[in-house]
Each structure stands twice: as structure tokens, then as C-alpha cells.
C-alpha positions as CSV (number, residue, x, y, z in Angstrom):
1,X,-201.2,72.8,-174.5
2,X,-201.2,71.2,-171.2
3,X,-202.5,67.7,-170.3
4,X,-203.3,65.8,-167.0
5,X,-202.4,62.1,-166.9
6,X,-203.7,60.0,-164.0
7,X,-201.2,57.6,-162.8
8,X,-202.0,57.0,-159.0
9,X,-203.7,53.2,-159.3
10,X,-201.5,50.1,-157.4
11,X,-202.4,47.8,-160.3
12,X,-203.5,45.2,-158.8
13,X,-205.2,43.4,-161.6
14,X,-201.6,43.4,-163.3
15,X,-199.9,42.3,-160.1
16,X,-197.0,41.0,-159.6
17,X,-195.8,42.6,-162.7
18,X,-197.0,45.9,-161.0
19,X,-195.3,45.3,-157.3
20,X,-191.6,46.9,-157.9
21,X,-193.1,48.7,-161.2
22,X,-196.2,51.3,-161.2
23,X,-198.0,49.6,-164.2
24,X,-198.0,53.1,-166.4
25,X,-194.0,52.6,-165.7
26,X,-193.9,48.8,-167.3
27,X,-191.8,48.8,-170.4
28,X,-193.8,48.0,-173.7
29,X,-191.5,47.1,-176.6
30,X,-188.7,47.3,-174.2
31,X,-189.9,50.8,-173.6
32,X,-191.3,52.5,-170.1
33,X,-195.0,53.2,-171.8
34,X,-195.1,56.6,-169.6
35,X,-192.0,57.3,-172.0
36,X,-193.7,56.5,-174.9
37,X,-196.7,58.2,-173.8
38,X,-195.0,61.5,-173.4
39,X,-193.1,61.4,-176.6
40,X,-196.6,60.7,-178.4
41,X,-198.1,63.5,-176.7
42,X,-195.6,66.0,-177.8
43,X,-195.6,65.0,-181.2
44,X,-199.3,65.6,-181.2
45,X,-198.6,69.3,-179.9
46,X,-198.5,68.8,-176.0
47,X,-196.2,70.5,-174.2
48,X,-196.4,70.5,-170.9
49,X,-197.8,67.5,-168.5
50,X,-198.9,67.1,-165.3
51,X,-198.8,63.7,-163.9
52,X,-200.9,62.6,-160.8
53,X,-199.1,60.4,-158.6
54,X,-199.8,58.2,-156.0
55,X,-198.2,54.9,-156.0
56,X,-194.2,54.5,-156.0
57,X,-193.9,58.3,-156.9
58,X,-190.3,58.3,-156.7
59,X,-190.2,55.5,-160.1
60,X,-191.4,58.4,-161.7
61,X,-189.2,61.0,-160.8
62,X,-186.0,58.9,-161.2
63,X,-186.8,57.9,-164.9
64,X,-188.4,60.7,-166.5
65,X,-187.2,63.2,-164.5
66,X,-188.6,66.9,-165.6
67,X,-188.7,65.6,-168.9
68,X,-186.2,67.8,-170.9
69,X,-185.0,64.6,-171.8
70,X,-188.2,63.6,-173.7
71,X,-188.5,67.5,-175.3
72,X,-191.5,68.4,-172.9
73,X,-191.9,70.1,-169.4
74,X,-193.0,67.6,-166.4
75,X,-194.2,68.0,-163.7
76,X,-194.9,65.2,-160.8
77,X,-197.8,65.6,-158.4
78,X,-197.8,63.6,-155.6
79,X,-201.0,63.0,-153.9
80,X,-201.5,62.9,-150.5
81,X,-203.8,60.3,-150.5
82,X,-205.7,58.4,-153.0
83,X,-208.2,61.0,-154.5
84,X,-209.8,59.4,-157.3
85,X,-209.9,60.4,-161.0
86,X,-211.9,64.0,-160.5
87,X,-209.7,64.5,-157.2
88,X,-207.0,64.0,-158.8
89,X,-206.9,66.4,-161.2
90,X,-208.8,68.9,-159.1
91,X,-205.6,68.6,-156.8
92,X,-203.9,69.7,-159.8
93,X,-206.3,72.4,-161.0
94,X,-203.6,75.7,-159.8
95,X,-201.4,74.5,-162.7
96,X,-204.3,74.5,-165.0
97,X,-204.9,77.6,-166.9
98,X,-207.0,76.9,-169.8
99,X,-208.0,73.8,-172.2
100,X,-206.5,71.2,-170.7
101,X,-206.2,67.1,-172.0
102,X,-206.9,64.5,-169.1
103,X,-205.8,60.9,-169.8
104,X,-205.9,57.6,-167.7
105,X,-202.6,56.4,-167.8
106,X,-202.8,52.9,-168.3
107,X,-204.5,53.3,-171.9
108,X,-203.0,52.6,-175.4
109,X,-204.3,54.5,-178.3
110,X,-203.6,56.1,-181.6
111,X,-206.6,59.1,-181.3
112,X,-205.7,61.9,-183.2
113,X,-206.2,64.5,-180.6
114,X,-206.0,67.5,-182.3
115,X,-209.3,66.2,-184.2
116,X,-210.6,65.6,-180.8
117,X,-209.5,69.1,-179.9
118,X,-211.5,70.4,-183.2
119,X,-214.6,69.0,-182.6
120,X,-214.5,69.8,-178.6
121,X,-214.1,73.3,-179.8
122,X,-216.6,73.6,-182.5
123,X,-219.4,72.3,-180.1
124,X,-218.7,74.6,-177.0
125,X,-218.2,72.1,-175.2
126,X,-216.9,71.9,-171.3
127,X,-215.9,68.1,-171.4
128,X,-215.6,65.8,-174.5
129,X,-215.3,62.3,-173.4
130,X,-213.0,59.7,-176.1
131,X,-215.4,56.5,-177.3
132,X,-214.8,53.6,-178.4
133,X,-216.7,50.5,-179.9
134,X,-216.9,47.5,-177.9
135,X,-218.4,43.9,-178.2
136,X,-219.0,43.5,-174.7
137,X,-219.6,46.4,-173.1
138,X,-221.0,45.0,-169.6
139,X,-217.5,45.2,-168.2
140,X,-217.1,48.7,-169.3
141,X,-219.0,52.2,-168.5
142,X,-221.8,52.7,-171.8
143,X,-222.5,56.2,-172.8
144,X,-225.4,57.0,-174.9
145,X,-225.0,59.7,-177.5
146,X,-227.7,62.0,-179.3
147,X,-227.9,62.7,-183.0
148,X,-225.4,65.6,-182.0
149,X,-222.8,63.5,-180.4
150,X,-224.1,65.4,-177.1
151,X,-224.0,62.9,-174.6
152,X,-227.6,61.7,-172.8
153,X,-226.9,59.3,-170.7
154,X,-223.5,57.1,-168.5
155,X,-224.9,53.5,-167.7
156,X,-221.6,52.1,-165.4
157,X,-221.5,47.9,-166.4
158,X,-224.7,47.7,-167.6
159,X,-227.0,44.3,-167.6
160,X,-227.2,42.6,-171.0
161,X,-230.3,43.7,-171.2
162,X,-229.7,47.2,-170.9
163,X,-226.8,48.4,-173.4
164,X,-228.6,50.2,-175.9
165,X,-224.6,51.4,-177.5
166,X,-222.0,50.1,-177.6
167,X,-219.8,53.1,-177.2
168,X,-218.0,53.2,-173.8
169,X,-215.9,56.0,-172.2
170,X,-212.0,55.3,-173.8
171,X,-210.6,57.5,-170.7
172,X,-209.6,60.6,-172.8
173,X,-210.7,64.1,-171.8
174,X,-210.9,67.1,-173.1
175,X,-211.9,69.8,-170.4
176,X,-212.7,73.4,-169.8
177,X,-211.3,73.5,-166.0
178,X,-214.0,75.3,-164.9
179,X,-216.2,72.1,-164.5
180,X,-214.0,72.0,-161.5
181,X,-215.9,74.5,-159.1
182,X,-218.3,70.8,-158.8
183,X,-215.5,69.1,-156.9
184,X,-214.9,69.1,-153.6
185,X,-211.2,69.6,-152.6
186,X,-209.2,67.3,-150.9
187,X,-211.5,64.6,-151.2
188,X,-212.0,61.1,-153.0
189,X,-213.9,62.2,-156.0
190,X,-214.7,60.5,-159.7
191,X,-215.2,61.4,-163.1
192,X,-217.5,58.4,-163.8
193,X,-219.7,58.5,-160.9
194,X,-219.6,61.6,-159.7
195,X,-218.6,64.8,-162.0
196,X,-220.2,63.6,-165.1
197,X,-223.8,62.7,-163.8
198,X,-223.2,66.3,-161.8
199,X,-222.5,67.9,-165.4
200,X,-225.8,65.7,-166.9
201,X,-228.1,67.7,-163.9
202,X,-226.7,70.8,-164.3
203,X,-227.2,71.2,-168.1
204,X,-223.3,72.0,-169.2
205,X,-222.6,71.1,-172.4
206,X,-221.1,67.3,-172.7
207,X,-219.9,65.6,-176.0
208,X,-219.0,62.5,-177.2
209,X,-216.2,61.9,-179.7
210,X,-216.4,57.9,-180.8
211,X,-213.5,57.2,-182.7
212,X,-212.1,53.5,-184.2
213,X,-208.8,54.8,-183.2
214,X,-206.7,51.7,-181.7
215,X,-207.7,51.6,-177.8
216,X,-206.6,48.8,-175.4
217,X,-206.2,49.0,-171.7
218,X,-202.6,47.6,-170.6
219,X,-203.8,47.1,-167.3
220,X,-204.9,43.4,-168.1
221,X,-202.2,40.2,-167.8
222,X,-203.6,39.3,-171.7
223,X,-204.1,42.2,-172.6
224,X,-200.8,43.0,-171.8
225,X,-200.0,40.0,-174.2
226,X,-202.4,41.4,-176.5
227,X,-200.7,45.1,-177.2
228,X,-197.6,43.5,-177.5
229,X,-199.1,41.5,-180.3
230,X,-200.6,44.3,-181.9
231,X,-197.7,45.9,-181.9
232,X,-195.2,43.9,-183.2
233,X,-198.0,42.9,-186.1
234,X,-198.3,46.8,-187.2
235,X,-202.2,47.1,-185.4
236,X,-200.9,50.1,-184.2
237,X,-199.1,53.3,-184.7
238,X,-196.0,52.5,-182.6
239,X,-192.2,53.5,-182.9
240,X,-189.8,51.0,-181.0
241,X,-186.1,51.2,-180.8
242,X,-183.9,49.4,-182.7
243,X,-183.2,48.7,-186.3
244,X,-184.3,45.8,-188.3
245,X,-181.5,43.4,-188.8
246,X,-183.9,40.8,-190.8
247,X,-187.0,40.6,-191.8
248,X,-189.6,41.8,-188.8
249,X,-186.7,41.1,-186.2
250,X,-185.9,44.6,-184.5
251,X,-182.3,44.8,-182.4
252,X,-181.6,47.6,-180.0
253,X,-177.7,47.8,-179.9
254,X,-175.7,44.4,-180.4
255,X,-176.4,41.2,-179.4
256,X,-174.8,37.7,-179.5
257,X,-176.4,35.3,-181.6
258,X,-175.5,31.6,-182.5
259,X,-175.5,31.4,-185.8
260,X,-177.9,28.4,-185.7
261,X,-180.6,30.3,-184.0
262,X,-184.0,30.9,-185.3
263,X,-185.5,33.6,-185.1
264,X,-189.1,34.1,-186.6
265,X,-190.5,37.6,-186.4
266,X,-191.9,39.9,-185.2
267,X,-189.6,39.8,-182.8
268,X,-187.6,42.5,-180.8
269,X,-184.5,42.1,-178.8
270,X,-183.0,44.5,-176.6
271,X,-179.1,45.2,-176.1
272,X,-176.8,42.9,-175.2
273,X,-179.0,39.7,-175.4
274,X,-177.1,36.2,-175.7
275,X,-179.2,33.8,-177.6
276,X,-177.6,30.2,-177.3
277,X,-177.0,27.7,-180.2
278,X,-180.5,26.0,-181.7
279,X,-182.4,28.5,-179.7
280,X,-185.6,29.4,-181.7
281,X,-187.3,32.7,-181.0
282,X,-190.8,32.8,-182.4
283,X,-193.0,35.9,-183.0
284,X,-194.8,38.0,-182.0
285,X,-192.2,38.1,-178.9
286,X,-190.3,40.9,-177.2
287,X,-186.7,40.5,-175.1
288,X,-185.5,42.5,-173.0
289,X,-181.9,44.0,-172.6
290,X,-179.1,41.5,-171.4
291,X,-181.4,38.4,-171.4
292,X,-179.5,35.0,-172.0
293,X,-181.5,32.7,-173.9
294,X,-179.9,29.0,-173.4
295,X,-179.2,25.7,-175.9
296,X,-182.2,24.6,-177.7
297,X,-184.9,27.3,-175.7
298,X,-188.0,27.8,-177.6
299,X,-189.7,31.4,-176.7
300,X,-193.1,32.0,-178.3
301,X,-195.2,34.9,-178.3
302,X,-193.9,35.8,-175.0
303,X,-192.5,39.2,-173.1
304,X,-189.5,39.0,-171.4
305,X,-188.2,41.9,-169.1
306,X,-184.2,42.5,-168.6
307,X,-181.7,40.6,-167.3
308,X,-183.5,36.9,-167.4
309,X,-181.5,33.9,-167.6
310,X,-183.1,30.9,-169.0
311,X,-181.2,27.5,-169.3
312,X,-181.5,25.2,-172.0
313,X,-184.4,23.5,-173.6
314,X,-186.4,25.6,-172.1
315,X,-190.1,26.7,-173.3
316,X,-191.8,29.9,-172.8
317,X,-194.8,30.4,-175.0
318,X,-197.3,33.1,-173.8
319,X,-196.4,34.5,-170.7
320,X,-194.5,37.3,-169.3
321,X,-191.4,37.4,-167.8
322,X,-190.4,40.6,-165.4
323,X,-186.6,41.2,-164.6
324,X,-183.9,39.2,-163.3
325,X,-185.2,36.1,-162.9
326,X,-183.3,32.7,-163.4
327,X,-185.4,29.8,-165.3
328,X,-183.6,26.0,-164.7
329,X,-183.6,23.5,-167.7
330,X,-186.2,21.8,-169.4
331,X,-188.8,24.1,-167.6
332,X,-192.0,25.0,-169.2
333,X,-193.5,28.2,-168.6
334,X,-196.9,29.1,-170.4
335,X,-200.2,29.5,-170.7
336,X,-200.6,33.2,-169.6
337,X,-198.1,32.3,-166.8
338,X,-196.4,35.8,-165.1
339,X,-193.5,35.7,-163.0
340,X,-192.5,38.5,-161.6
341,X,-188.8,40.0,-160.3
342,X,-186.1,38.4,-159.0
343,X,-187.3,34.9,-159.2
344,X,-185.5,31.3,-159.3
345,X,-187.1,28.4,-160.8
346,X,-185.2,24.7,-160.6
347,X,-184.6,22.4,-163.2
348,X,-187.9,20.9,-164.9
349,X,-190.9,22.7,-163.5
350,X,-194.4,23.1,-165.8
351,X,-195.6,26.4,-164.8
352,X,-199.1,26.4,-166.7
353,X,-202.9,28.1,-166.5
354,X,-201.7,31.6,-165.5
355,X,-199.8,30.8,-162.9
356,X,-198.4,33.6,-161.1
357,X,-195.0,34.0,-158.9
358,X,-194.4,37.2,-156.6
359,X,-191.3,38.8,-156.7
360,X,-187.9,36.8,-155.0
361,X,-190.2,33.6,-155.4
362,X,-188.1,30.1,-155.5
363,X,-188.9,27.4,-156.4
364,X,-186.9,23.5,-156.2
365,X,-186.5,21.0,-159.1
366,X,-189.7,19.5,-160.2
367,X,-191.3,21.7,-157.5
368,X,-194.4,22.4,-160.0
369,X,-194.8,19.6,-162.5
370,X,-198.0,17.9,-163.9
């Protein structure tokens, strides 16, 4: 079974994170989520992906490789130029040969997709589309269903006034790839406005598949905060490295611990992190490989990439952390705050209200401070 997974967007709503890392390439649980992507996939009885590239290809190709590795065959498609999600895939379409999975890449979920396969089989159908519930679903793209599951209707950001469901499109596809004879080649081309209301005029069959399945979009600064949190609290269906060294605190490899550190899970730290003496680590909170966590820090429901150095009394609660970056004493850093790569903060800064530094900022003593 072969599936398509559409990793060409810059990411600019998770940037900075996203400048020196394509967001489907940002590590979840310490984890690349493209890895963990794959691995899920083949577990579910995938085989063989395609990825559509377009931003920082070569990320890609260094770390997952033809993915032997990860016990499936890869391969990396590089487009051109940007083609959208439909031109994408139809660059793709010689290495399609039959039923084929198409998935946006920046999307975590638990859907059982040989279910999804099942019932897209059953009904004849030539695309199922994933749902999911929503509570708002004016920032998302509503589809309205028949008694049949056959979709009627795709209402993109509706008005308040005009959701009649509350089922939106969860960016999984099943497709036959014939569908593909209604997209142009070689040009800029979506499923969501283009293909699907093309499929609605020309009668081929179209089917919903709502699921409560977990489904959260990674592509979000909280959000990103978010699946971390569900993760680490067991929301989701998620295998991280490490074992469990006490209870709900996960270690990849060896670390050095003071033995007067707290730590309160869920928490998950990767290998060789140094955590300092009256340090307390506080859950839900993920560390990345050869952090050092000074004297007296307090980390809380934070994400911390590799190789951060934070001094003491220190306190990071809710923010995100990428890698390398060096955090001066008695600094507070939270609020949704993201700093990026590379960065250098003074002694006694207050980084608060999602505050955001691009990669190789600096910043002075008391430089931000309220």
C-alpha cells in the first residue's frame, strides 16, 4: 500500500521554530514527527511513501534517508515549485499505481486507517476525506455529509451563521488516482478549492469518514504545546523512546542528575542531559538530548530542543525552546514564549506574552525586563 504525504509548506505560522527545521521535520517527544509518522504508517500496513517536497528538501533526505532504516521504502519528490496540495501529488501521480493514502504532513492522529480503507472500499468510492468534530469550525473547511456519509457540500471558513456541521476535513485521503485526469499538470492546484468542488459537479462518488480519532494540527505555536501535553498525559496513542526510570519520567540513554532534583512527571529527557542541584522539572515537559539544566532552574510544561544551556534560577514555564541556545541567570522565559536556534540571552531578562526570537538572536543583561 502506497501513501502520499504533503510536506512542501515553509511554516510560517510555526516560525522561527520552522526556519533551520521544515515543521514536519520538528522533533515531538524528542522525536523527528516525519519519523514517527513513518513508523506509524508502516505499522498500519503502509509500505511504501512518497513524500512531496518543497521546502529545505535536503533535511529530508539527510535524516530519513530511503527509509530502510525505518522498515519502509521512501521516496523524496522535490517539487519544482510550489504546486499546491492536488499539484502536488498529481506531480507524483507516475509512482501511483493503484489505491493510494494522501496525508498533510503536519497532522497528528491516531485514525485507524485500515477502517478508513474498509469503508472507502465498501462505498465505491474515488476519494474518502478523514473528519473530525470541531467546536469552532469557522477557522477550519466544514463538509456536510448525507445520511450515507456521501459528501454534499465543502463550505471553506464558514460565517457563524452558516455551519450547519461541525465536521471539517482532518487532511486524510483515501484516493482512486484516477481523479487525477481533473488536474492540470505542472500547475498550482488544490484539493480544497479546486479538485473536490470539481469532483461535487462531475457526480464521482465522494465520502466522508468522521471519526473521534485523536487529530491536532502541529503547525500551531500552542498547539505545538498542546500535543506535547497530550502526549505525555496518554491523550494519544504515542510510543517515545526511553524507559521509565520513575514514575511518568521517561529517559533516553543516561543522564546526570543531582540527587536533589525534582522531577515531577510526565516528563521526558533525552540523552546525556545534566540537571543541576535543586533543579525542579515539572510536567508535562519534554528535554531534549545534552541540555544542561542549572542550580535551582524551574522548567514547567515546557519543550526544550538539544543542546540548551540554561544557568541557574532560571524559569521556563510554557514555551519552547529550539537547539543550542544559551539562557543567562535568573531569566524568565514564558507565557507561550519561542526562541528559536542558536540564541544567547543575558543574565535577568523576562521574556513574556509569546515573545518570539529568530535564530542567532542576542540579547544583553536586563535587555527585556518588565
Amino acid at each position: 500500500m502506497k501513501a502520499v504525504i504533503l510536506v512542501g509548506g515553509l511554516g510560517t505560522r510555526l516560525r522561527p521554530l520552522t526556519c533551520n527545521t521544515p515543521k514536519p521535520m520538528i522533533p515531538l517527544v524528542n522525536q523527528p514527527f516525519m519519523e514517527y509518522m513513518l513508523l506509524s504508517l508502516r505499522d498500519q500496513g503502509i509500505d511504501e511513501v512518497i513524500l512531496a517536497v518543497q521546502y529545505l528538501a535536503d533535511h529530508f533526505r539527510s535524516t530519513l534517508g530511503d527509509g530502510s532504516q525505518l522498515g519502509i521504502k521512501l521516496h523524496i519528490a522535490e517539487e519544482p515549485e510550489p504546486r499546491g496540495t492536488a499539484g502536488a501529488v498529481k506531480n507524483v501521480e507516475h509512482l501511483l499505481d493503484g489505491t493510494t493514502f494522501v496525508f498533510n504532513g503536519d497532522v497528528l492522529t491516531d485514525l485507524d486507517l485500515q477502517a478508513m480503507l474498509a469503508f472507502h472500499r465498501e462505498r465505491g468510492s474515488k476519494v474518502t476525506i478523514s473528519l473530525t468534530p470541531v467546536d469552532d469550525p469557522t477557522q477550519y473547511g466544514l463538509v456536510e455529509i448525507d445520511e450515507t456519509r456521501r459528501i454534499k457540500r465543502f463550505l471553506e471558513k464558514p460565517r457563524a451563521e452558516d455551519i450547519t456541521s461541525n465536521l471539517i476535513n482532518a487532511g486524510t485521503y483515501v484516493i482512486e488516482p484516477e481523479i487525477f485526469r481533473y488536474v492540470p499538470p505542472d500547475q498550482f492546484y488544490m484539493f480544497e478549492r479546486g479538485l473536490f468542488p470539481v469532483l461535487m459537479q462531475t457526480g464521482d462518488p465522494v465520502y466522508g469518514y468522521p471519526s473521534r480519532a485523536y487529530w491536532n494540527d502541529i503547525g500551531r505555536p500552542q498547539n505545538y504545546l498542546d500535543v506535547h501535553h497530550d502526549i505525555l498525559i496518554g491523550k494519544v496513542q504515542y510510543t517515545f523512546r526511553g524507559k521509565e526510570i520513575a514514575s511518568r519520567v521517561w529517559l533516553e540513554d543516561t543522564a546526570d542528575i543531582h540527587q536533589s532534583a525534582q522531577i515531577v512527571g510526565p516528563v521526558v529527557l533525552g540523552a546525556g542531559v545534566r540537571i543541576g542541584r535543586g533543579a525542579s522539572i515539572i510536567g508535562p515537559t519534554v528535554i531534549g538530548a545534552h541540555c544542561t539544566i542549572g542550580t535551582d532552574v524551574t522548567i514547567e510544561g515546557s519543550v526544550l530542543w538539544d543542546n540548551n544551556e540554561i544557568e541557574e534560577r532560571c524559569v521556563l514555564r510554557s514555551c519552547v525552546l529550539g537547539r543550542g541556545n544559551h539562557i543567562g541567570a535568573h531569566t524568565l522565559v514564558s507565557d507561550g514564549t519561542i526562541i528559536s536556534d542558536g540564541c544567547s540571552l543575558g543574565a535577568e531578562n523576562r521574556l513574556e506574552r509569546g515573545i518570539k526570537l529568530w535564530p542567532g538572536t542576542t540579547l544583553k543583561d536586563q535587555a527585556i525586563s518588565f
